[in-house]
C-alpha positions as CSV (number, residue, x, y, z in Angstrom):
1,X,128.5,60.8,-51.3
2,X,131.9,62.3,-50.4
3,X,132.6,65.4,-49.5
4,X,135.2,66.0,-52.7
5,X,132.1,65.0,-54.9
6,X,129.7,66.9,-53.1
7,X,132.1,70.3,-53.9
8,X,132.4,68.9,-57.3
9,X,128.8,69.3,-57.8
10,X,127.7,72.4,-56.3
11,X,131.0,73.9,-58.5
12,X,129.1,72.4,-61.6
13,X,125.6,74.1,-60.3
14,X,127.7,77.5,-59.8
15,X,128.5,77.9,-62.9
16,X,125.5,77.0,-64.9
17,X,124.1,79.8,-62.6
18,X,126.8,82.1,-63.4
19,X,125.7,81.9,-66.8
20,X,122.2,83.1,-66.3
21,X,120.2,79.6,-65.9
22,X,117.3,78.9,-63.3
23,X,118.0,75.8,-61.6
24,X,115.1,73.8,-61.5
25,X,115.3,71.6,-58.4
26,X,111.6,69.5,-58.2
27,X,109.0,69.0,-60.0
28,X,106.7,71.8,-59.0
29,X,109.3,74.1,-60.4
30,X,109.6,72.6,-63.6
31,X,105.8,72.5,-64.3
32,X,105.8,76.1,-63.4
33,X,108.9,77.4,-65.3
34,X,107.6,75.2,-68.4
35,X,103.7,75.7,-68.0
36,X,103.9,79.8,-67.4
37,X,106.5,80.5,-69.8
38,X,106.0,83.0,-72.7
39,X,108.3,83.3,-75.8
40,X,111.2,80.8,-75.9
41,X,112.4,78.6,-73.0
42,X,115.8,76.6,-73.1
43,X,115.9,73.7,-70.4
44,X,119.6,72.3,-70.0
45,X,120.0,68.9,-68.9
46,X,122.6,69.4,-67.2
47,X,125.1,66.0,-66.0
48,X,128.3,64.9,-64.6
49,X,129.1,62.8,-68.1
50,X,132.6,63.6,-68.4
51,X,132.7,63.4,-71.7
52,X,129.7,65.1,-73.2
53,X,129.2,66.8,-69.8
54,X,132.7,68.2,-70.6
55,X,131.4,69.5,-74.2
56,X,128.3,71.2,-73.3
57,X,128.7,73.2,-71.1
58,X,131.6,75.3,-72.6
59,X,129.4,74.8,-75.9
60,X,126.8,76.5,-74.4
61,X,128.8,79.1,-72.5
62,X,129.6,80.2,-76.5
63,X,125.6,80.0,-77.6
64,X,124.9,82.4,-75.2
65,X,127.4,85.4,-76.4
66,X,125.5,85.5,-79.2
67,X,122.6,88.0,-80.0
68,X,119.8,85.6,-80.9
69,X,119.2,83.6,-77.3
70,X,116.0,82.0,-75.8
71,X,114.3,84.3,-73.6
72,X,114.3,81.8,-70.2
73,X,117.2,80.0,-69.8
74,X,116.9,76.9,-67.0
75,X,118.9,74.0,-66.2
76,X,118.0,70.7,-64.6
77,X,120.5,68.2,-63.0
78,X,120.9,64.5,-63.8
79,X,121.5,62.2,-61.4
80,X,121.5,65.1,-58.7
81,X,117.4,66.3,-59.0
82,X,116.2,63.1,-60.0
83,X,112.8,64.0,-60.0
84,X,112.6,67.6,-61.4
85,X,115.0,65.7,-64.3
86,X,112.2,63.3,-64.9
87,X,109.8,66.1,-64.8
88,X,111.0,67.5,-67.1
89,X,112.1,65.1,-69.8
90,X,108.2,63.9,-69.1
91,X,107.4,67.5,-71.4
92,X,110.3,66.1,-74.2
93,X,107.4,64.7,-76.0
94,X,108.3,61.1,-77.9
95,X,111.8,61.7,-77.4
96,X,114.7,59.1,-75.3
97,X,116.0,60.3,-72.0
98,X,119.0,62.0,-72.3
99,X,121.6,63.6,-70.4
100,X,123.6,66.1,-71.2
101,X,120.6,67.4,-74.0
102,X,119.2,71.1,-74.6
103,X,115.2,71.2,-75.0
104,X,113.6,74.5,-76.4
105,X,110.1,75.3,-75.6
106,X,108.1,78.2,-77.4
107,X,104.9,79.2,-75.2
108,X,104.8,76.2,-73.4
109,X,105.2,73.9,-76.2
110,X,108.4,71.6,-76.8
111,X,109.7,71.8,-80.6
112,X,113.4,70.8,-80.1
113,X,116.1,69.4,-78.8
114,X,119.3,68.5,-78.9
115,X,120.5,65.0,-77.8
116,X,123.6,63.8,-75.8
117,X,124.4,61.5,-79.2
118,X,124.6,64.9,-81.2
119,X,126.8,66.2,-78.4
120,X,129.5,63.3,-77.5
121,X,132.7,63.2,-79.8
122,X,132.1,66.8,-81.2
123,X,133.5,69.8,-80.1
124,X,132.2,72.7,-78.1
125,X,132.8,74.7,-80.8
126,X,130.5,72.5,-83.8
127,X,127.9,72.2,-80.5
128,X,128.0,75.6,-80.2
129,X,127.1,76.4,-83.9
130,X,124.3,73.4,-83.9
131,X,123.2,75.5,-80.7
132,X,123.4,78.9,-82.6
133,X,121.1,77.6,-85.4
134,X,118.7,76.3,-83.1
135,X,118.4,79.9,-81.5
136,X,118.6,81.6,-85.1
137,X,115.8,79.4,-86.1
138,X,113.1,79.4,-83.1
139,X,114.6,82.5,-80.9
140,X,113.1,85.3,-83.3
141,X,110.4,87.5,-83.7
């Protein structure tokens, strides 16, 4: 890969850490992360899509100002950690890969998620709210 692309990507990374997500980098980290967590887990699927790619993230960056939020917030990378990707999506029980997407887990369990086809040709702001009412819905006492 070139160096330009290479800077383009760890940019990426830098600010999906800047927002408070664990990266999740192989697949001993994601079973870990998934298999030890307690309350409500978010796991970004993170991807250099530049159209939905380009939507979720700001989407998300707006989720996250709000009050209701999952209690673990972690991000894997498509197309950059392969494997810890298909680690993860391996837990997305019945459900298509999919990059960008946002699965929630409560106590180890999957019960959502929200797909790239859900994400493309909407804006931040209407991903945001779908985002929101996931959180209101499985983020509370």
């Amino acid at each position: 890969m070139s160096a330009t692309f290479d800077l383009f990507i760890e940019e990426m990374r830098k600010e999906i850490r800047m927002l408070g997500l664990e990266e999740l980098r192989t697949p001993d980290e994601v079973d870990k992360a998934i298999m030890s967590s307690k309350g409500t887990l978010l796991v970004f699927v993170n991807s250099t899509c530049g159209c939905a790619g380009g939507i979720a993230k700001p989407a998300l960056t707006m989720a996250l100002g709000e009050k209701t939020v999952p209690d673990k917030l972690t991000t894997v990378f498509a197309g950059q950690d392969r494997e810890a990707t298909e680690r993860a999506r391996s837990y997305f029980t019945n459900e298509p890969p999919s990059s960008p997407s946002f699965a929630l887990f409560k106590d180890g369990k999957f019960i959502n998620i929200i797909h790239r086809s859900e994400i493309e040709r909407r804006s931040p702001e209407k991903v945001a709210e779908q985002l929101k009412s996931t959180f209101e819905a499985y983020c509370r006492e």
